[in-house]
C-alpha positions as CSV (number, residue, x, y, z in Angstrom):
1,X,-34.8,36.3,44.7
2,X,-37.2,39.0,45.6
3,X,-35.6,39.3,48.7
4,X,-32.6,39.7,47.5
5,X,-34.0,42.3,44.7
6,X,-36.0,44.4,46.8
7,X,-32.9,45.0,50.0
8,X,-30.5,45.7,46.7
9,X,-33.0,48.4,46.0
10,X,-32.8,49.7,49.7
11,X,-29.6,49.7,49.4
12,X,-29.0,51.6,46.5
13,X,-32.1,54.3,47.6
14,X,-29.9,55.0,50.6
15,X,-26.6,55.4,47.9
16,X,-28.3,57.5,45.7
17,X,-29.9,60.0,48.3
18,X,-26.9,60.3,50.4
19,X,-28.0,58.6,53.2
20,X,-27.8,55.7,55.2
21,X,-30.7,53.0,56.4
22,X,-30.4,54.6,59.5
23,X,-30.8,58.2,58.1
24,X,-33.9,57.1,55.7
25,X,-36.2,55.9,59.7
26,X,-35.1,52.2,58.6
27,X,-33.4,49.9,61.1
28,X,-30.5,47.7,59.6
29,X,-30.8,44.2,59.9
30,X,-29.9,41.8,63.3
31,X,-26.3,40.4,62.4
32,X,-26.6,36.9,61.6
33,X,-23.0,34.7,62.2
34,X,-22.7,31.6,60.5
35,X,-20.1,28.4,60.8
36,X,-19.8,25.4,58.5
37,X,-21.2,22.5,59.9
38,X,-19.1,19.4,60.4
39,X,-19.8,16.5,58.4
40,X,-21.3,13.2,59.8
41,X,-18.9,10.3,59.8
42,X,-20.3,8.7,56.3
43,X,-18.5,12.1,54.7
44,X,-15.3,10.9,56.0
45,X,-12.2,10.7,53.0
46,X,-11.7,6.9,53.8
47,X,-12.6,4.6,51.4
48,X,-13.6,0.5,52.4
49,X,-10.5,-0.8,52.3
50,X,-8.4,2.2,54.2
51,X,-7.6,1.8,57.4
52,X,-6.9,4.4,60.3
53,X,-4.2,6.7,59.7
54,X,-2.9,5.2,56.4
55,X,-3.9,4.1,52.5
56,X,-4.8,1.1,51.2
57,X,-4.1,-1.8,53.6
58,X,-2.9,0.6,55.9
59,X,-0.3,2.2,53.7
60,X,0.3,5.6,53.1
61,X,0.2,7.6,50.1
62,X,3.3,10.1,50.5
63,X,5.8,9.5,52.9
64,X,5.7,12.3,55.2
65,X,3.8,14.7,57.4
66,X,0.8,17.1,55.7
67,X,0.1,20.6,57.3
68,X,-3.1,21.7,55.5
69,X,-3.1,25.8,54.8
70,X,-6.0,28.5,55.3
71,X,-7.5,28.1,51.5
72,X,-7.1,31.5,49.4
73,X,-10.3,33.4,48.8
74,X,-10.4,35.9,46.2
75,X,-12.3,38.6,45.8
76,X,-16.1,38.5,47.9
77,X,-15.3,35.2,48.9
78,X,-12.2,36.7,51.3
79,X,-14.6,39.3,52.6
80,X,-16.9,38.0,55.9
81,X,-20.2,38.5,53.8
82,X,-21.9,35.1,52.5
83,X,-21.6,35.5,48.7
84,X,-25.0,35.4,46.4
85,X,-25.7,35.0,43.0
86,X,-28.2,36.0,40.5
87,X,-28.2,33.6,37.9
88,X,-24.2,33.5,36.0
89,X,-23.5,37.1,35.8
90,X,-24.6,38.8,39.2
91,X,-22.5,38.4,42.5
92,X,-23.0,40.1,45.7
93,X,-22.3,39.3,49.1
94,X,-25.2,40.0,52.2
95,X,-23.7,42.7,54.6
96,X,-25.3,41.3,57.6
97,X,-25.6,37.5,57.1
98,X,-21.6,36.4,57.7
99,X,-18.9,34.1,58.0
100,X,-18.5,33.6,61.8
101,X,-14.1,32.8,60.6
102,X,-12.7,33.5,58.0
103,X,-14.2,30.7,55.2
104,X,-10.6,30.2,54.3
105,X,-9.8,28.8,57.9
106,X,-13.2,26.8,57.9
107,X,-12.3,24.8,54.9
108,X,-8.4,24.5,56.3
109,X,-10.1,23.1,59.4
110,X,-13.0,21.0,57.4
111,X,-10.1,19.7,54.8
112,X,-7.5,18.5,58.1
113,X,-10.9,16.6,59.6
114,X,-11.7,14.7,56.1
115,X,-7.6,14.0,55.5
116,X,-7.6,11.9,58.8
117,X,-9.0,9.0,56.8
118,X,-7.8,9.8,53.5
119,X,-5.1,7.7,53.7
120,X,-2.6,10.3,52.4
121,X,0.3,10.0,55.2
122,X,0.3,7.7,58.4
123,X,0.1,10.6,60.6
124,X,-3.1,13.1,60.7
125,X,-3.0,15.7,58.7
126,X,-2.2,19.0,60.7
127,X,-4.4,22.5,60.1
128,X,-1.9,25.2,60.4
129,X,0.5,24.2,62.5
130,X,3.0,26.7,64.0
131,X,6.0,25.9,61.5
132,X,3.9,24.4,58.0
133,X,7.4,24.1,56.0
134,X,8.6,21.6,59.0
135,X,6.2,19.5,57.3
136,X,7.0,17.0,54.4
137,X,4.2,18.3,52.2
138,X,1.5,21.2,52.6
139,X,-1.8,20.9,51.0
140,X,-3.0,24.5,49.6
141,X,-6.4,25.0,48.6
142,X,-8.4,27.6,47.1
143,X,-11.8,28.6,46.1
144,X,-13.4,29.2,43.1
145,X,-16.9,29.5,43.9
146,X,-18.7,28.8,47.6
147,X,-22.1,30.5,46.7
148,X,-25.5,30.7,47.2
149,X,-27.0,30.7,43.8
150,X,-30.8,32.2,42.6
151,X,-31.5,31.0,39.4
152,X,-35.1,31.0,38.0
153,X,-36.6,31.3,41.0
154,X,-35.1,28.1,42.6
155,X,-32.4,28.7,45.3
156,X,-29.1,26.2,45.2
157,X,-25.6,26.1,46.4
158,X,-22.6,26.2,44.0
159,X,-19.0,25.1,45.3
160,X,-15.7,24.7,43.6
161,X,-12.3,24.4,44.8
162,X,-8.6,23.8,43.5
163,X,-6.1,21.8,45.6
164,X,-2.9,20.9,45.6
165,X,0.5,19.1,47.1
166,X,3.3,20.6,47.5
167,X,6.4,18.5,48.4
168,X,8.2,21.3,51.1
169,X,11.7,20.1,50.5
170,X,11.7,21.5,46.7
171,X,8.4,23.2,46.5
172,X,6.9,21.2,43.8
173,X,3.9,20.3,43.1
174,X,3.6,16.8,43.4
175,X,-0.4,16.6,43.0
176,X,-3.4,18.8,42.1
177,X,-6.8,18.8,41.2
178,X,-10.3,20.7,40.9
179,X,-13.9,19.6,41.7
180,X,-17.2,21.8,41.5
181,X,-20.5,20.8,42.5
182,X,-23.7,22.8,42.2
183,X,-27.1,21.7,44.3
184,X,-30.2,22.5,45.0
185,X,-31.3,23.6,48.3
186,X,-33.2,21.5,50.4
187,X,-36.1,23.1,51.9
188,X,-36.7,26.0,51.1
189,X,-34.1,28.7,51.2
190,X,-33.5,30.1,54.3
191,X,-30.3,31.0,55.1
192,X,-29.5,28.3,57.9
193,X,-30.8,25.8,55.1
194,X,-28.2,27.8,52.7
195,X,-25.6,27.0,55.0
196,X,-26.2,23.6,55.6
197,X,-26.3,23.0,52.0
198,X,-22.9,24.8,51.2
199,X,-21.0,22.6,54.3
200,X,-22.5,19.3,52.7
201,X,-21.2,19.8,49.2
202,X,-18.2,21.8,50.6
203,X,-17.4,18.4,52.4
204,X,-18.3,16.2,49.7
205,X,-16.1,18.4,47.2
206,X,-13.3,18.2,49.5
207,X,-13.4,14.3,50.3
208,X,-13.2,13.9,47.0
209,X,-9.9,16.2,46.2
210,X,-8.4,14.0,49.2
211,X,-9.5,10.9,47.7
212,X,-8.1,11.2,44.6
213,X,-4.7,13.0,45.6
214,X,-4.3,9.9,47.6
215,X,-5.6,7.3,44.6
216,X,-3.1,9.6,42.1
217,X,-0.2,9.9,44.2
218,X,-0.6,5.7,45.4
219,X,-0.7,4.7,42.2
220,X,2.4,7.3,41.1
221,X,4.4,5.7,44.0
222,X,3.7,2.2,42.8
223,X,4.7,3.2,39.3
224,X,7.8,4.1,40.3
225,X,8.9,1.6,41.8
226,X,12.2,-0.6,40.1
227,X,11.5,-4.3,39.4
228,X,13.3,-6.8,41.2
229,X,14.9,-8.1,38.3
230,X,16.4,-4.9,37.0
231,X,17.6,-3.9,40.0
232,X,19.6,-7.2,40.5
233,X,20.8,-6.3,36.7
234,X,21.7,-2.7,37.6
235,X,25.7,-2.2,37.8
């Protein structure tokens, strides 16, 4: 936090004087470019009893293709900056420590790798493919918080994400959900370790959106579904 106290205070030097770094003898800080990391294979979205490619004893949860979408970012979180906080109230975003894509394409890309064992349709799920309304369904995501977080002098990770399903055909929503996590670093709080951090929860948040469209939407289809004997009574 006193890192991030004492560049806001360079920064806002250089504002008030009418001058940049460069223009005060200071030297502006060695870009740093920075990816989400993929998950190991134990944050996959597949559950003990899916099986490759499908739900449940190998049966899917909707019954078409999904194209996953770049998530929308609002606000800092669509600018390339990695977005800090001060406690609840204070957001900035560091103007040399950045986003290598756009996070909105990272999580598209993380969200398609999880959905491969999510059992949510027999095929893999597909990030932005050339034609995403060709698809039966299109899962849309966007962010709520993906932060680093300085709070009382400990350094954590905050993420939160909405998701949903919408059936292409009509455009309705036919699923959707919202998860948050907050965590503390591990480590220390270097910004490699705040990166690591934010792809592990990011992962885990994720996995679980995919889990429970697929539980939800498993359970809708089954629901649905007309008894034998009515059917046979049906004129």
């Amino acid at each position: 936090m006193r890192r991030l106290r004492a560049f806001a205070a360079v920064v806002l030097l250089g504002a008030t004087s009418g001058c940049g770094l460069l223009g005060l003898g200071g030297k502006l800080p060695p870009r740093e470019l920075y990816r989400l990391t993929p998950p190991d294979s134990s944050m996959g979205g597949a559950g003990p009893d899916a099986a490759p490619g499908g739900g449940a004893a190998g049966r899917p949860a909707l019954d078409g293709t999904l194209a996953v979408i770049a998530y929308e970012t609002p606000g800092l979180y669509g600018e390339s900056g990695i977005v800090f906080r001060i406690d609840d109230v204070s957001y900035g975003a560091y103007p040399s420590r950045e986003w290598a894509l756009p996070l909105g394409e990272m999580l598209g890309q993380l969200t398609a790798q999880l959905g491969e064992g999510a059992g949510l349709t027999r095929d893999l799920p597909l990030y932005a493919p050339p034609s995403p309304r060709a698809r039966g369904y299109i899962w849309r995501g966007r962010v709520r918080q993906f932060e680093e977080v300085n709070r009382g002098g400990r350094v954590l990770v905050a993420v939160h994400v909405d998701a949903a399903i919408v059936r292409t055909r009509d455009d309705s929503v036919v699923w959707s959900g919202s998860l948050g996590r907050e965590r503390p670093v591990a480590g220390g709080g270097d910004m490699p370790q705040i990166v690591r951090a934010l792809s592990g929860v990011g992962a885990e948040v994720i996995a679980e959106l995919l889990q429970g469209a697929a539980r939800d939407l498993a359970r809708t289809a089954v629901g649905q579904r007309v008894p034998a004997d009515t059917a046979r009574r049906a004129p």
